[in-house]
C-alpha positions as CSV (number, residue, x, y, z in Angstrom):
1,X,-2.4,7.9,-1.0
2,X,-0.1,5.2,-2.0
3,X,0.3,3.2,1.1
4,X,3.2,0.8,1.5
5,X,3.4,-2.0,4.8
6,X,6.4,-4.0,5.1
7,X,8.0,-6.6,7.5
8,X,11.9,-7.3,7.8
9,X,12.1,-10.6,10.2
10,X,8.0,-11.1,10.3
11,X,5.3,-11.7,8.1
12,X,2.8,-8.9,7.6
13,X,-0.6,-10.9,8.3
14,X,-3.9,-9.7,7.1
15,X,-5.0,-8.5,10.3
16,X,-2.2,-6.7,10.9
17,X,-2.4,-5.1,7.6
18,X,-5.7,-3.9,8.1
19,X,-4.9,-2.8,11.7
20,X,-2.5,-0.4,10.4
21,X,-4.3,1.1,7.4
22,X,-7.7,1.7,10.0
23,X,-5.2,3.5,12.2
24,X,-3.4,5.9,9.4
25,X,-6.9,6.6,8.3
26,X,-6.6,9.2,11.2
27,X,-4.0,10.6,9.9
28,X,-5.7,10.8,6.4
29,X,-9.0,12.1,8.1
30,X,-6.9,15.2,9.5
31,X,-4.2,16.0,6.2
32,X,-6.1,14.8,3.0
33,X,-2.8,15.5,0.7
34,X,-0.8,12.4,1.8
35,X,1.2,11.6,-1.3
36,X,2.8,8.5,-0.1
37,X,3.0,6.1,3.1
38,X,5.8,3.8,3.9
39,X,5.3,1.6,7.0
40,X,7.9,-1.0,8.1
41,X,7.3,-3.6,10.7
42,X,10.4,-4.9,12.2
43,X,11.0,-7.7,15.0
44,X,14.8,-7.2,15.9
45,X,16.8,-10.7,17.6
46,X,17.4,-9.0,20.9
47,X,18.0,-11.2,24.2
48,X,15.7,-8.4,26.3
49,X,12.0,-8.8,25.5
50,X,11.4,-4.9,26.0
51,X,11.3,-2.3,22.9
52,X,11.9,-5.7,20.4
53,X,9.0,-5.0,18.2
54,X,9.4,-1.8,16.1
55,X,7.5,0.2,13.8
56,X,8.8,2.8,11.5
57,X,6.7,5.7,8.7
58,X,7.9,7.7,6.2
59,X,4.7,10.1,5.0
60,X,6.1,12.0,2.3
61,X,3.6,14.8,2.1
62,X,3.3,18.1,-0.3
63,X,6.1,20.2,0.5
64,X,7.8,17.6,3.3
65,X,8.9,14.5,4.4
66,X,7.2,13.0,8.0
67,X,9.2,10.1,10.0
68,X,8.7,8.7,12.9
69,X,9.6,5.7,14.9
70,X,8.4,3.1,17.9
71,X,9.5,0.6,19.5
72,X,7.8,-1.9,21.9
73,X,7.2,-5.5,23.9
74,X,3.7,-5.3,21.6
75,X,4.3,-4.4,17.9
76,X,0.2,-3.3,18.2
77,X,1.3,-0.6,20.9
78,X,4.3,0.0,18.7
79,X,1.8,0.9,16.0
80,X,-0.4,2.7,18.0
81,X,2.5,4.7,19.5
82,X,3.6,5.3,16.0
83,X,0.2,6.7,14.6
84,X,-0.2,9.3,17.9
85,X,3.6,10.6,16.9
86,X,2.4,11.1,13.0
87,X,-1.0,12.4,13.9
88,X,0.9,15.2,16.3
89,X,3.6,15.6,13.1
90,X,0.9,16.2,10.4
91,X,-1.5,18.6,12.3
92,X,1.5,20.4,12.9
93,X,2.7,20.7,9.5
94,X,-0.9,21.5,8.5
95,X,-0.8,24.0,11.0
96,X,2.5,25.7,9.4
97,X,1.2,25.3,5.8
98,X,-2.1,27.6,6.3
99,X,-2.4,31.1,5.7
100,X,-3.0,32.7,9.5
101,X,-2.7,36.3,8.4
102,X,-6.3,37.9,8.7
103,X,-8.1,40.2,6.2
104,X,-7.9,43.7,6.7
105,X,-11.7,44.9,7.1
106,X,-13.1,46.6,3.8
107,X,-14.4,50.8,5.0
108,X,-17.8,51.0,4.3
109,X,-17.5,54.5,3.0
């Protein structure tokens, strides 16, 4: 998994680097063919304080591409908001990508 965190208008500190790889390692514990991880971390010049900090993923996985987007007062709820949207995203395309057609029993004769 090539993972990719970026800031526009902020620095991306070490501690909030590591915040946001442990939480898309939830994401990775569910779908195990993430092919590559874009996260960008963006603190927008608004005058209100509410939804300024924002967080935005691309997951481009076998067969599709994942976004999703938050916004926030706290860019840490941002980014936990984020990872619940992506975690509902990728279970669901897991979900769509299996085989849920059954056997058809062998006759015993």
């Amino acid at each position: 998994m090539n993972l990719t965190i970026s800031g526009h208008h902020l620095e991306v500190t070490p501690a909030l680097r590591s915040y946001v790889t442990e939480k898309l390692d939830r994401i990775a514990r569910h779908f195990d063919q993430l092919v590559d991880v874009k996260v960008l971390l963006t603190v927008e010049n608004q005058k209100e304080k509410d939804l300024r900090q924002r967080a935005e993923c691309n997951i481009h996985v076998k067969g599709s591409d994942l976004f999703a987007q938050s916004a926030s007062a706290d860019l840490y709820a941002a980014v936990d908001d984020l990872v619940d949207k992506l975690d509902r995203q990728v279970v669901r395309h897991k979900d769509r990508i299996q085989s849920h057609q059954h056997q058809a029993p062998k006759r015993l004769i």
